[in-house]
Chimera marker file (.cmm) of the C-alpha trace (Angstrom):
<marker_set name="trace">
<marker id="1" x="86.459" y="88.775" z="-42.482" r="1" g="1" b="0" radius="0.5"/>
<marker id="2" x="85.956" y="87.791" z="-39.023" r="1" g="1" b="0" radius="0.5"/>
<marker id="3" x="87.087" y="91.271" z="-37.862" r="1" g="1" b="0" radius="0.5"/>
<marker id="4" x="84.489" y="93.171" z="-39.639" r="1" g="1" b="0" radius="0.5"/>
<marker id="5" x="81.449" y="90.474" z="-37.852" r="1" g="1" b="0" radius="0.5"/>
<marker id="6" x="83.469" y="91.068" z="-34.316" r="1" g="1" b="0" radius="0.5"/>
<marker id="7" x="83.407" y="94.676" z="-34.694" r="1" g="1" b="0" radius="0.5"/>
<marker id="8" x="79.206" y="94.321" z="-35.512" r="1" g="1" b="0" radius="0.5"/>
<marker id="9" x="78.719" y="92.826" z="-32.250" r="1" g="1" b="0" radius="0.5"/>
<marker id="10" x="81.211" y="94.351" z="-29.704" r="1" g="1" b="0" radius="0.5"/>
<marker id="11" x="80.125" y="96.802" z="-27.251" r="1" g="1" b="0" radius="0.5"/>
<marker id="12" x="81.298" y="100.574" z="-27.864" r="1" g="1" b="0" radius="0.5"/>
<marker id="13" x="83.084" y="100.480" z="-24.489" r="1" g="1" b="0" radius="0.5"/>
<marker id="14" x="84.885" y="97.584" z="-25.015" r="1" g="1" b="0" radius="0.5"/>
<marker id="15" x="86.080" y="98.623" z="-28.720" r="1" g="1" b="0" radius="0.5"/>
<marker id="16" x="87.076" y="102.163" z="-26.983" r="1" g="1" b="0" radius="0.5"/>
<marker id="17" x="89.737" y="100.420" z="-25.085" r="1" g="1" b="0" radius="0.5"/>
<marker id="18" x="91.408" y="98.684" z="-27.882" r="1" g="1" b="0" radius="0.5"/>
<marker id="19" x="90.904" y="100.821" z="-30.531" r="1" g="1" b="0" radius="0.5"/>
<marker id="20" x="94.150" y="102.116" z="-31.148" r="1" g="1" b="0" radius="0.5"/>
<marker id="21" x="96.035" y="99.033" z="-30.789" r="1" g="1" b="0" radius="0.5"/>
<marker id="22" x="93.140" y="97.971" z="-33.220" r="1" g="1" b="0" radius="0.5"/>
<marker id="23" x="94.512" y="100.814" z="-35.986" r="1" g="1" b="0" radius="0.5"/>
<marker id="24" x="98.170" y="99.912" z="-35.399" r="1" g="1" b="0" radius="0.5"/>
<marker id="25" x="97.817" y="96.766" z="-36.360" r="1" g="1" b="0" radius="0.5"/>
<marker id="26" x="95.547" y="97.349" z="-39.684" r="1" g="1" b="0" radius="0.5"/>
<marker id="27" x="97.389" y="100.133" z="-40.738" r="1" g="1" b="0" radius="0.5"/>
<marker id="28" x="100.870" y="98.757" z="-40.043" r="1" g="1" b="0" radius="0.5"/>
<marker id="29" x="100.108" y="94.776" z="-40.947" r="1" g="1" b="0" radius="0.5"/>
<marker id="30" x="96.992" y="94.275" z="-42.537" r="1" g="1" b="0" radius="0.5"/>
<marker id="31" x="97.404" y="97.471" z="-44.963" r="1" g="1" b="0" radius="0.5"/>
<marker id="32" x="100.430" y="96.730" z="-45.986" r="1" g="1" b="0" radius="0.5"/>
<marker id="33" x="99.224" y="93.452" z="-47.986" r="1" g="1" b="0" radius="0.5"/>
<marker id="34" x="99.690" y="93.227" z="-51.560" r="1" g="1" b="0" radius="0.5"/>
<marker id="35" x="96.241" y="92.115" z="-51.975" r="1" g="1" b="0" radius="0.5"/>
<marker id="36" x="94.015" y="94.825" z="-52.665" r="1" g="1" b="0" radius="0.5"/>
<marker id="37" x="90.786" y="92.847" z="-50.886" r="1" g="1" b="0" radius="0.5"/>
<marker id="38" x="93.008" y="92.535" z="-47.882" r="1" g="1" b="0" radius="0.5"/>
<marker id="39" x="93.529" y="96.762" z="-48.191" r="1" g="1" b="0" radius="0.5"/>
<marker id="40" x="89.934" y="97.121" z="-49.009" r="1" g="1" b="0" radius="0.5"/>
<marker id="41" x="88.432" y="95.119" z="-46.326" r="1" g="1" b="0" radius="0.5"/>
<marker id="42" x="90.949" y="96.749" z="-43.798" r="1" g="1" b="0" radius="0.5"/>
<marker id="43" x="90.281" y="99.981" z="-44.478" r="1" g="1" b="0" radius="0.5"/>
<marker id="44" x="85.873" y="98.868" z="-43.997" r="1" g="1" b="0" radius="0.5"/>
<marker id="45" x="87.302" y="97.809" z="-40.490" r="1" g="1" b="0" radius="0.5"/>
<marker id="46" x="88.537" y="101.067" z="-39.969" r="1" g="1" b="0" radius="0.5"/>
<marker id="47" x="85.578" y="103.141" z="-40.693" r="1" g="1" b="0" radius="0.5"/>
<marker id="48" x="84.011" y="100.454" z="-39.026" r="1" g="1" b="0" radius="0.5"/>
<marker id="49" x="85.514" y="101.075" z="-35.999" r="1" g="1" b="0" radius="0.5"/>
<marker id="50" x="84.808" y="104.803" z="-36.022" r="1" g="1" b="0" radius="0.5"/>
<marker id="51" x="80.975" y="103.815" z="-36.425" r="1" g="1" b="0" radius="0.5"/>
<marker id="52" x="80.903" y="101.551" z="-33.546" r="1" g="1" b="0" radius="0.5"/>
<marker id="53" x="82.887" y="104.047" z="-31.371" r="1" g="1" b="0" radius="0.5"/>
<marker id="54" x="81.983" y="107.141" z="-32.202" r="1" g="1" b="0" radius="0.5"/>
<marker id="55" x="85.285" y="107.920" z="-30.492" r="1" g="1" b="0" radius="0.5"/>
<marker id="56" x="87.734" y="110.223" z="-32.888" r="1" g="1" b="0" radius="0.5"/>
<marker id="57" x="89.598" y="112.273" z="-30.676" r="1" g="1" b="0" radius="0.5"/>
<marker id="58" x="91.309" y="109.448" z="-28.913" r="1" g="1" b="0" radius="0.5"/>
<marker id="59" x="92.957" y="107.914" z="-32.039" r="1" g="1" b="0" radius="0.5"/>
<marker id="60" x="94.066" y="111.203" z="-33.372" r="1" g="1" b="0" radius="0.5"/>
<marker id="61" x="97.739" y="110.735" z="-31.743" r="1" g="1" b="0" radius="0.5"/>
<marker id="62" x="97.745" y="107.388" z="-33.175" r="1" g="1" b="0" radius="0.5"/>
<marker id="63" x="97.417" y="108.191" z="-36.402" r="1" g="1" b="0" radius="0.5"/>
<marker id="64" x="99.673" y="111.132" z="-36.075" r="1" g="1" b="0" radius="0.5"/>
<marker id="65" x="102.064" y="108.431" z="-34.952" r="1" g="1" b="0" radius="0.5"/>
<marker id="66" x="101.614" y="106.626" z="-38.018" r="1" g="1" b="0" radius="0.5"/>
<marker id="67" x="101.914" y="109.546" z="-40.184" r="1" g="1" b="0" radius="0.5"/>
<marker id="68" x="105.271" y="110.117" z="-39.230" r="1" g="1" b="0" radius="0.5"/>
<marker id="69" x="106.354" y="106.403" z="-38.815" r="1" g="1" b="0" radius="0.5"/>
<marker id="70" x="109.629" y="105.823" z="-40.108" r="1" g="1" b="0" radius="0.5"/>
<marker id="71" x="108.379" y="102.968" z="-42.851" r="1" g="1" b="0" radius="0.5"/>
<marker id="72" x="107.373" y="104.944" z="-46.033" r="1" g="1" b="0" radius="0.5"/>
<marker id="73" x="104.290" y="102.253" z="-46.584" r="1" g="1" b="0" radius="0.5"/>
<marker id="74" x="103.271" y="102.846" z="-43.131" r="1" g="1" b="0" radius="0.5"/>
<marker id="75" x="102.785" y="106.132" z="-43.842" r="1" g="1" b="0" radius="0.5"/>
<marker id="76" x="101.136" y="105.746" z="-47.003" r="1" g="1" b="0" radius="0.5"/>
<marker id="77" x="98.767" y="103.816" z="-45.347" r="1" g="1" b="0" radius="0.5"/>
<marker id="78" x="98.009" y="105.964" z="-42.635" r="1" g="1" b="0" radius="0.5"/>
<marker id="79" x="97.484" y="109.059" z="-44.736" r="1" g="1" b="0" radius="0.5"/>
<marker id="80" x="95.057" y="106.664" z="-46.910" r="1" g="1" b="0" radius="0.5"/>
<marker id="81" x="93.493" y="105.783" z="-43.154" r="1" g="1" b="0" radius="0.5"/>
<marker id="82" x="92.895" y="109.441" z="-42.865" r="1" g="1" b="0" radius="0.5"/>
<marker id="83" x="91.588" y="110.374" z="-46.247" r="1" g="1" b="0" radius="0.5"/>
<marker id="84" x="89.034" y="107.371" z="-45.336" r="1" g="1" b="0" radius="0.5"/>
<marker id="85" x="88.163" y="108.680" z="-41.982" r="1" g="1" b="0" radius="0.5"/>
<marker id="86" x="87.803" y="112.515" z="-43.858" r="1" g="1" b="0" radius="0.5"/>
<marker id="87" x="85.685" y="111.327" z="-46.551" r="1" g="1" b="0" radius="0.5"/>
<marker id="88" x="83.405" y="108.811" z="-44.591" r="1" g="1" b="0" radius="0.5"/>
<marker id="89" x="82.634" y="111.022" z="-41.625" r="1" g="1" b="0" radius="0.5"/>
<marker id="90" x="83.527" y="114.554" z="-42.696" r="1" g="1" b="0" radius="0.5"/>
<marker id="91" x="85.791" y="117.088" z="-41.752" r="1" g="1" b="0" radius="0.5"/>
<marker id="92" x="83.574" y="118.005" z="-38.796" r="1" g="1" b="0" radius="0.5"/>
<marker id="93" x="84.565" y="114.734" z="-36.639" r="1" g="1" b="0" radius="0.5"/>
<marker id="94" x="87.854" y="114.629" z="-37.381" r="1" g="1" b="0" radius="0.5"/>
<marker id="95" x="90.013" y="117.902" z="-37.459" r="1" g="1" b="0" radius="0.5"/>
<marker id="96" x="92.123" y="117.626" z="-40.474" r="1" g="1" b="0" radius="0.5"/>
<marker id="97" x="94.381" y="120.539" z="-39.030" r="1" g="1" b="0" radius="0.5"/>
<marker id="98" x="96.065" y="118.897" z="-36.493" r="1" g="1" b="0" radius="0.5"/>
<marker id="99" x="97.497" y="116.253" z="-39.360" r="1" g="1" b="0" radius="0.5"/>
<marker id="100" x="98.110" y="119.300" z="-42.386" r="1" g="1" b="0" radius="0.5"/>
<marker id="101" x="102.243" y="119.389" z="-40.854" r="1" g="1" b="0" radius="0.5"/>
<marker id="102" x="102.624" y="116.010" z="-40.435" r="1" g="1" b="0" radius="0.5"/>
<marker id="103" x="101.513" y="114.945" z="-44.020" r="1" g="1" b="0" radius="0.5"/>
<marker id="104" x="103.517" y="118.399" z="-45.360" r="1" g="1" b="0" radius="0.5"/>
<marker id="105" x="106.162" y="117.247" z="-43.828" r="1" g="1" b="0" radius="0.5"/>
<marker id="106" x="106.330" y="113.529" z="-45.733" r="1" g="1" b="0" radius="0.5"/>
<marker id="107" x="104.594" y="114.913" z="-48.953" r="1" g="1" b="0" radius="0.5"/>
<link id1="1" id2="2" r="1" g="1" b="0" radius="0.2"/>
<link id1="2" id2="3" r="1" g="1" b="0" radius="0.2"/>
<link id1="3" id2="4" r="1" g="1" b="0" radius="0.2"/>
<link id1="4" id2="5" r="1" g="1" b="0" radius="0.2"/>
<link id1="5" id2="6" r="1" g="1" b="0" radius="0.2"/>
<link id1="6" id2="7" r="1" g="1" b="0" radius="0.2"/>
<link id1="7" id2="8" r="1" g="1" b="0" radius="0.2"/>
<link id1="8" id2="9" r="1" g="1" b="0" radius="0.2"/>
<link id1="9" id2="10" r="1" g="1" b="0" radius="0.2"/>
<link id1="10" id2="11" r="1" g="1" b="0" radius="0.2"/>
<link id1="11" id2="12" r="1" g="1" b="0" radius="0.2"/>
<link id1="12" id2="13" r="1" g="1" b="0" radius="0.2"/>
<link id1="13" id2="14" r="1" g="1" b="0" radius="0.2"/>
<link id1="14" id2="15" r="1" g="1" b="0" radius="0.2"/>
<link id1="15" id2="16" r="1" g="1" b="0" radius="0.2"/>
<link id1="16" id2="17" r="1" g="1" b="0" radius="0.2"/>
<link id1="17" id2="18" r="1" g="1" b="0" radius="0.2"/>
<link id1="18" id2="19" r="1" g="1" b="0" radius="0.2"/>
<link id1="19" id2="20" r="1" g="1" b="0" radius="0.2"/>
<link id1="20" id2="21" r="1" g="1" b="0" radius="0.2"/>
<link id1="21" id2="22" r="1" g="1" b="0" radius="0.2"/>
<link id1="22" id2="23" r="1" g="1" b="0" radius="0.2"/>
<link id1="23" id2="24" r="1" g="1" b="0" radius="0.2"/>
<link id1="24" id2="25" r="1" g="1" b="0" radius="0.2"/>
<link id1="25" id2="26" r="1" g="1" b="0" radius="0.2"/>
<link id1="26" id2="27" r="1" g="1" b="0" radius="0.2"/>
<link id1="27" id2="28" r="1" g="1" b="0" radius="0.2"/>
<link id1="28" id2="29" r="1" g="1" b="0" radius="0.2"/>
<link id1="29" id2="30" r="1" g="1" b="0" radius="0.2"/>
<link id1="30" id2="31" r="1" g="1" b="0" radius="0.2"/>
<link id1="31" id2="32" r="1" g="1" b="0" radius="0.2"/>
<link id1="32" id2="33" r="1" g="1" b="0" radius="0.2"/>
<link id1="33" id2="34" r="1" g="1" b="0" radius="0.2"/>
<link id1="34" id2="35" r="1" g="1" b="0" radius="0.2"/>
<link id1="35" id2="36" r="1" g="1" b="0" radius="0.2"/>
<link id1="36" id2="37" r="1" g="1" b="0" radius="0.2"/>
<link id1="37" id2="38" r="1" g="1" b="0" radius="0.2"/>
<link id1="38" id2="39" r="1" g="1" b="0" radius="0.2"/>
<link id1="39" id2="40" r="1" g="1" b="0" radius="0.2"/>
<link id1="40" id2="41" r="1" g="1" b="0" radius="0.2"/>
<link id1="41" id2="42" r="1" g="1" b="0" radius="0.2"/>
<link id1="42" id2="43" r="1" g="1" b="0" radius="0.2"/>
<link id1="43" id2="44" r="1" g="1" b="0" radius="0.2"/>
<link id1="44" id2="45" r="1" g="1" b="0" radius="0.2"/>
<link id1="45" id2="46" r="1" g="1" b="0" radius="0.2"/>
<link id1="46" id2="47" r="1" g="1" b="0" radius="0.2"/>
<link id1="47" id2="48" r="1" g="1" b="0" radius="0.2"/>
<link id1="48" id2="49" r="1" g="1" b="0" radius="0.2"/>
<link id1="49" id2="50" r="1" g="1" b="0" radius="0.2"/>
<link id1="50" id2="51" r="1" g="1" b="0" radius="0.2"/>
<link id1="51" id2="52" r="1" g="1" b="0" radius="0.2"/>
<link id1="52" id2="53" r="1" g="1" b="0" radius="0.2"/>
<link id1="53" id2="54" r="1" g="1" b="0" radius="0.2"/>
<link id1="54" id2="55" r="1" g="1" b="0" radius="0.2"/>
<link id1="55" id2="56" r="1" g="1" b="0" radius="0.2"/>
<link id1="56" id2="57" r="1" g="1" b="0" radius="0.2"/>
<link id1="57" id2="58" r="1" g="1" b="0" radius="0.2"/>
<link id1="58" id2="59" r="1" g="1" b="0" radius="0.2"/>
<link id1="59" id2="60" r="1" g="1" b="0" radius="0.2"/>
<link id1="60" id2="61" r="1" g="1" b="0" radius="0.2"/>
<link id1="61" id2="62" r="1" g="1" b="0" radius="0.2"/>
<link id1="62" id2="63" r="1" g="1" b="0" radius="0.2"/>
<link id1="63" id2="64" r="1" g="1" b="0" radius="0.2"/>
<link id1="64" id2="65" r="1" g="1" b="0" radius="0.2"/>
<link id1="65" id2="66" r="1" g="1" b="0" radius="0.2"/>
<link id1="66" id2="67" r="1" g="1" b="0" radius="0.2"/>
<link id1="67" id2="68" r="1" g="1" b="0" radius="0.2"/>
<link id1="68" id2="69" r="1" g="1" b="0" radius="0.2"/>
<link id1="69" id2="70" r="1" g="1" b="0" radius="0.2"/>
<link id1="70" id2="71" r="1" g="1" b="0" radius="0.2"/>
<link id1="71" id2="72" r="1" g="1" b="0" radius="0.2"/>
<link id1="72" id2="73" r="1" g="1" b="0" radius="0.2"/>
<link id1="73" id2="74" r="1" g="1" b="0" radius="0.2"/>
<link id1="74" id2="75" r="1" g="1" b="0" radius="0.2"/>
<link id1="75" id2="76" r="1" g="1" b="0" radius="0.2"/>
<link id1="76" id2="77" r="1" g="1" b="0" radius="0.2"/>
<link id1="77" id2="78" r="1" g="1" b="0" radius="0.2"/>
<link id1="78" id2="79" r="1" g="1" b="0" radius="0.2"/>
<link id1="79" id2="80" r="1" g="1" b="0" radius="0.2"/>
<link id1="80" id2="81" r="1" g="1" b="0" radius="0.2"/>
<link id1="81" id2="82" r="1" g="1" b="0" radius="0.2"/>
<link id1="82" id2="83" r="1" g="1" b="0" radius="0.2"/>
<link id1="83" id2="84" r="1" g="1" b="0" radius="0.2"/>
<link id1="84" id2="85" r="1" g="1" b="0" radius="0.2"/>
<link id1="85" id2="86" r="1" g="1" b="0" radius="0.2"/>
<link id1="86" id2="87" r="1" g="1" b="0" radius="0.2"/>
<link id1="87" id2="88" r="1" g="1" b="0" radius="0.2"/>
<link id1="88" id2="89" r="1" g="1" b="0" radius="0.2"/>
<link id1="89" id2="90" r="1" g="1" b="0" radius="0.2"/>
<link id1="90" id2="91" r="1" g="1" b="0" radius="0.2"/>
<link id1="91" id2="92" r="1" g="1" b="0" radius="0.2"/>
<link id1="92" id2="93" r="1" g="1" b="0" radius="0.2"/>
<link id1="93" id2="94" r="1" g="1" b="0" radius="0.2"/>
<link id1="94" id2="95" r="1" g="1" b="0" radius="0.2"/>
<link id1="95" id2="96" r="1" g="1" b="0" radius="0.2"/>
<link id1="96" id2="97" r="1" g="1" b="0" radius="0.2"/>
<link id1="97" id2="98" r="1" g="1" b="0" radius="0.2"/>
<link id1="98" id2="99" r="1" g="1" b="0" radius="0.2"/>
<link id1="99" id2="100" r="1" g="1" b="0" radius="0.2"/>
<link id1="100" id2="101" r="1" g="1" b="0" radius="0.2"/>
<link id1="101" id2="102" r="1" g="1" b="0" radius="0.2"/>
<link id1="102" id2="103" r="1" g="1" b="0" radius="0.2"/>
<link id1="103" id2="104" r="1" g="1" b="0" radius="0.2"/>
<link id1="104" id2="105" r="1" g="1" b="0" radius="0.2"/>
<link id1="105" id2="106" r="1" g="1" b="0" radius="0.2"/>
<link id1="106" id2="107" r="1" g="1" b="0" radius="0.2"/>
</marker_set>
């Protein structure tokens, strides 16, 4: 996936910029494929992203956004996002309390 080679070579700074547009459209679009390669490789981008960044606290409203989007499979995939993020980097980059209402709220 071209995505995954751009994200390799971009510079941190650049990818900080963009990043949440970046997660809008893989969680929205590119998640919501009903190929499971096209999930899997989606959600590599994502923890991708977070690697190359290093930048967690900036995306947090945008995936509290997507948490309580009005599509149910938007949702879905941003709680699978999340769980990603959680069990990739660990609770201790990205604080799971600040999402615990919103994903009450749609469980």
């Amino acid at each position: 996936m071209a995505l995954i080679v751009f994200l390799d070579y971009i510079h941190p700074d650049i990818l900080k910029e963009h990043q949440n547009d970046i997660l809008r459209v893989l969680i929205e679009k590119t998640m919501a494929q009903t190929k499971q390669e096209v999930d899997v490789k989606a959600l590599e981008c994502i923890i991708l992203i977070f690697e190359v960044s290093g930048e967690f606290e900036m995306s947090i409203e945008t995936l509290q956004e997507m948490i309580q989007h009005k599509n149910v499979k938007v949702v879905a995939n941003a709680t699978t996002a999340l769980a990603s993020i959680v069990d990739h980097f660990g609770v201790s980059q990205m604080d799971i309390n600040l999402f615990i209402p919103h994903v009450l709220k749609v469980a």
